[in-house]
N, C-alpha and C positions, 0 to 999 in steps of 0.2 A: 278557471284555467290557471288564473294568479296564484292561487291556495295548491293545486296539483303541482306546480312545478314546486312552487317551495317544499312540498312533501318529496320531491321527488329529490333534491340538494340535500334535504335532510336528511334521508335514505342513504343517500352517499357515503354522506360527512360520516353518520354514523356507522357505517361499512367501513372506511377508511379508518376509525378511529377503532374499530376491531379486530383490525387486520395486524395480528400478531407476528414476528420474524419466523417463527415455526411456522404458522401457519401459511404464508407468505410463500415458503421453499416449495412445497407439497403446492402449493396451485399452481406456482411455474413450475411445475414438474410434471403436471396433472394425470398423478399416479400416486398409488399408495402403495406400491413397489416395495421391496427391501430398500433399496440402493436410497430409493428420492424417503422413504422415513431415517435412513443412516446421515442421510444430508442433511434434514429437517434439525436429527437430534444432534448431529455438529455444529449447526449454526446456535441451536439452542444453549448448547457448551461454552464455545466465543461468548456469547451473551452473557453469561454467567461470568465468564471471564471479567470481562468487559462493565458489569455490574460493579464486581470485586474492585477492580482498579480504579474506577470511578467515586466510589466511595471513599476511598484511601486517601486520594487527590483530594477532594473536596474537605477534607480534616486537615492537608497539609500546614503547616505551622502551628497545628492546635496538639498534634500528636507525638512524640518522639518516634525518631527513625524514619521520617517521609521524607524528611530535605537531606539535600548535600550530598557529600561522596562515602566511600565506603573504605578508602585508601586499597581498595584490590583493581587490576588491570584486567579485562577482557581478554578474547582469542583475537580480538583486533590492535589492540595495542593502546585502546582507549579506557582511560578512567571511568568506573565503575559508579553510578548513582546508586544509591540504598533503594529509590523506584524502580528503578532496573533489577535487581536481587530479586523486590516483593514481587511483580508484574510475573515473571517469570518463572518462580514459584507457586504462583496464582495458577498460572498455566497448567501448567505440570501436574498441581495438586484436582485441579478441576476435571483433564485428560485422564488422569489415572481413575478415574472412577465410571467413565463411560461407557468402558466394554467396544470400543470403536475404532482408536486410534491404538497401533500398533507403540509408533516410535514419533518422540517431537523433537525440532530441529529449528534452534532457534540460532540467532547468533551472538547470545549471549553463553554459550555454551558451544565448545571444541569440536563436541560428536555429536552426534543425536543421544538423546536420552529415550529407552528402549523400557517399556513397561511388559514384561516377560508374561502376564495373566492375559494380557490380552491379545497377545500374538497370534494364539492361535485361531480366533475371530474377528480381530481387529485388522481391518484391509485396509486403514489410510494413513498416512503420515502426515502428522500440523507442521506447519514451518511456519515460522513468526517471529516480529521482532517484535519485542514484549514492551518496551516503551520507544517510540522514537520521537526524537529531539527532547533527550531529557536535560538538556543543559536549560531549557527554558524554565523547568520545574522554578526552581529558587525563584526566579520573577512573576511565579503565577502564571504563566502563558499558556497558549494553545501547545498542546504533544498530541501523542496517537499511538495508535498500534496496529500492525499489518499483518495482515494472514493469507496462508494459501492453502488447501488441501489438494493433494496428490494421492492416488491410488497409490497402492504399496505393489511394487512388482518384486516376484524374484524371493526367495528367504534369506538374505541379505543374512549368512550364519554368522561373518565374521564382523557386525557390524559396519561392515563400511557406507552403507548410503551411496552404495555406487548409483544405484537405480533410478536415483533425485540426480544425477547430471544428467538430463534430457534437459530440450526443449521446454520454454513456458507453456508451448500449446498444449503441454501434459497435464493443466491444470485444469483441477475438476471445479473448482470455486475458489476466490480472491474477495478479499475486501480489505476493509476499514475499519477501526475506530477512531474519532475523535473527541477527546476530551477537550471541551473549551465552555462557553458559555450553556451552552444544551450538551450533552452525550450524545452523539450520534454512530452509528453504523451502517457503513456504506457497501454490499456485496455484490455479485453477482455469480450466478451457478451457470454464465452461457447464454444467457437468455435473458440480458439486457441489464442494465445496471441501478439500485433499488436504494433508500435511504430509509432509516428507523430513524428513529429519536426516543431514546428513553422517557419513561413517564414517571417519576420517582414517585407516585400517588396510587399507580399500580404496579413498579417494580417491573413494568414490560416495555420492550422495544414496540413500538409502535410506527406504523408504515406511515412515510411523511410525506416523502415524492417519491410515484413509481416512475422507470422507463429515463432516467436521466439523459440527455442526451446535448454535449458539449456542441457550443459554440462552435462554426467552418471557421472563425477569425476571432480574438480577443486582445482587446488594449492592454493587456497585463503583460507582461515579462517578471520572472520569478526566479534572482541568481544572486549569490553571493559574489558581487563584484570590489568586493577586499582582495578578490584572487586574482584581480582582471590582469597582472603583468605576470602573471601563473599560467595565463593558459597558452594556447595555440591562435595563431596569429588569424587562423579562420574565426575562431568566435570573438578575439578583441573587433572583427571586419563587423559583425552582427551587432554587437554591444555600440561601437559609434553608429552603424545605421540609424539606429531606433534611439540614440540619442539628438538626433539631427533633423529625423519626421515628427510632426506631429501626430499626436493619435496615441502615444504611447507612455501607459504609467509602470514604473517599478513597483513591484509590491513583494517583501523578502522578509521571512517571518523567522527563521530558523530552524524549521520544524519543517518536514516533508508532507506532512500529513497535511498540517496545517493551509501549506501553499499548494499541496494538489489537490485539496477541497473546494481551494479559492477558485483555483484554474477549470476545475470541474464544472464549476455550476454557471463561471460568467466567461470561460474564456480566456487565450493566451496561452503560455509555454511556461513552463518548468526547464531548470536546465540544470544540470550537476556535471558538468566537462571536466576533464582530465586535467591536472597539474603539471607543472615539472617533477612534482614532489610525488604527484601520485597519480599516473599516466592513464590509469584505468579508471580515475575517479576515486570515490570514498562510499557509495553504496552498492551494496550486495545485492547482488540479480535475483538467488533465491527467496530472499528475507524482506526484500524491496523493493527493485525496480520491476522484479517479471511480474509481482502480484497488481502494480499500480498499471502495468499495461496492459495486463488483461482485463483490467477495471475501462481502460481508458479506450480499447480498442472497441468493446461494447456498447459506449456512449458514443462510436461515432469520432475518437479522435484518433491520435497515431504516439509511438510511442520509439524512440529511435536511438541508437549509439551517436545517431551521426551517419555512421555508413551501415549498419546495420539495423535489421527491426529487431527489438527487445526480447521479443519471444520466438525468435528464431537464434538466439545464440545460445551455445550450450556450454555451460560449464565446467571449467576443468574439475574443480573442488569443492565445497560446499559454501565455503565463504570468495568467490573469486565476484570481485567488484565490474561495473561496469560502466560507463562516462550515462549518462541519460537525457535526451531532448523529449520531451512531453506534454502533452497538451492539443489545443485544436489543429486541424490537419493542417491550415495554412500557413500555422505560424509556426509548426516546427517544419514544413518543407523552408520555410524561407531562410531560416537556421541550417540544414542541408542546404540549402545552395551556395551558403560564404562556406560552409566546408568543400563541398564537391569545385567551386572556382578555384580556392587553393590550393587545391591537389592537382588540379588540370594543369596550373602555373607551375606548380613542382615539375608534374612531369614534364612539360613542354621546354622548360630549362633545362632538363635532363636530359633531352634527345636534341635539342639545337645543336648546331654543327659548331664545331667552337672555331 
């Protein structure tokens, strides 16, 4: 009986260790469909992506052109890393050969970039940020890269990408990379949320954990508090809470990916709140935060302005930012509650009889 179960762990492990990212899309689809093999050979693409920049990284300081800046400015008004340039180009050059994707829309780039050969077969559009938190590069740290595929609506003649202001719930699949100590790739097509890890011995994304599924409460909190006399007097109310209880660690990486991997797997909140300087925050709904809540709402957790859910806001424009609380369901309602008492205090001062 001893000998059968172990055969039977074995059988697994090596199921598991077979279980390619292509192949992976196609069973949670469980169809061999047009649409679920278009999905298959998208995720397959990211991967190759994702190969590309992983490689790059991993030579950084051995190769000319991996570190530093590039002395050029973004559509955001942010300094340009030489990562940023490659990553993004990786993209572009990887998308132009698939026959799949119509138009990609990054935001390292003003417009979408539009590959005319494949329009007329190509029904989806990639949005992606091609490196995020590349300020880490130079110290060797944890970065990533975020993706979302959207069905192409509309023939969109004059360029404009009006059709991507919708709703996050328009999204067909979201994930992750992260580049850190392993490669990993974190997705989901809908139907629950899934994690690879590269195997540099076979050049394949291999299934590590399926069905991820966040923590209802986590000790982590996850904010750049250099900003704390920056924000809104409801979040400095959250930030001394949870300086005051026990139970509660900081943990602040720089990198978005990096900390909503952390928050993923053990629990706690993410939080990017609004400034004086920059009232809507500093990440992009389409490029960042609607893909990481669609990731996060699959696992089980919630994902929020604050007063709004994540994927129920719709964008004016392609790069329009939004504030973000994310992570397990309890510890971002509890973050809505020092917003929601604030606001109640506003108004109740408002309408008191003077």
């Amino acid at each position: 009986m001893a000998d059968a179960d172990k055969l039977v762990k074995q059988t697994h492990a090596l199921d598991r260790d077979c279980t390619t990212l292509s192949r992976h899309v196609l069973q949670q689809l469980q169809s061999f469909s047009a649409e679920a093999q278009d999905l298959s050979a998208l995720m397959g693409r990211i991967a190759l992506a994702a190969k590309l920049v992983s490689r790059r990284l991993s030579r950084a300081g051995l190769v000319e052109g991996v570190l530093g800046f590039t002395g050029d400015v973004n559509v955001q008004g942010e300094s340009v890393k030489r990562m940023d340039v490659y990553a993004n180009e990786v993209f572009i050059s990887v998308f132009k050969q698939s026959g799949l994707v119509c138009r990609l829309a990054s935001e390292e780039m003003d417009k979408p970039y539009y590959i005319p050969e494949n329009c007329p077969i190509g029904r989806y559009t990639l949005l992606y940020d091609p490196i995020d938190g590349s300020s880490n590069i130079d110290s060797n740290l944890n970065i990533g890269s975020i993706f979302s595929i959207r069905q192409q609506e509309g023939t969109d003649e004059n360029g404009e990408a009006k059709d991507l202001l919708q709703h996050g719930r328009k999204q067909l699949a979201a994930g992750y990379i992260l580049y850190g100590p392993s490669t990993m790739l974190v997705y989901s097509i809908g139907n629950g949320v899934h994690s690879f890890t590269l195997d540099p011995s076979l050049g394949e994304f291999i299934l590590s954990t399926e069905n991820i599924q966040i923590p209802e409460h986590g000790s982590i909190y996850s904010v750049n508090e250099g900003n704390f006399w920056q924000w809104d007097e409801s979040i400095r109310d959250y930030i001394r809470y949870v300086h005051r209880h026990e139970g509660y660690t900081a943990r602040y990486g720089g990198a978005l990916v990096g900390d909503f991997h952390r928050i993923l797997f053990e629990g706690g909140v993410f939080l990017y709140p609004g400034t004086l300087k920059n009232p809507d925050g500093k990440l992009r709904l389409l490029y960042e935060t609607a893909p990481l809540a669609f990731l996060v709402e699959q696992a089980g957790g919630r994902a929020s302005t604050g007063t709004e859910e994540i994927l129920d806001v719709v964008p004016e424009k392609l790069h329009t930012r939004t504030p973000v609380i994310i992570g397990s369901k309890e510890d971002v309602e509890l973050v809505e509650s020092f917003i929601q008492d604030r606001t109640r205090e506003q108004t109740e001062s408002l309408t008191a009889p003077s």
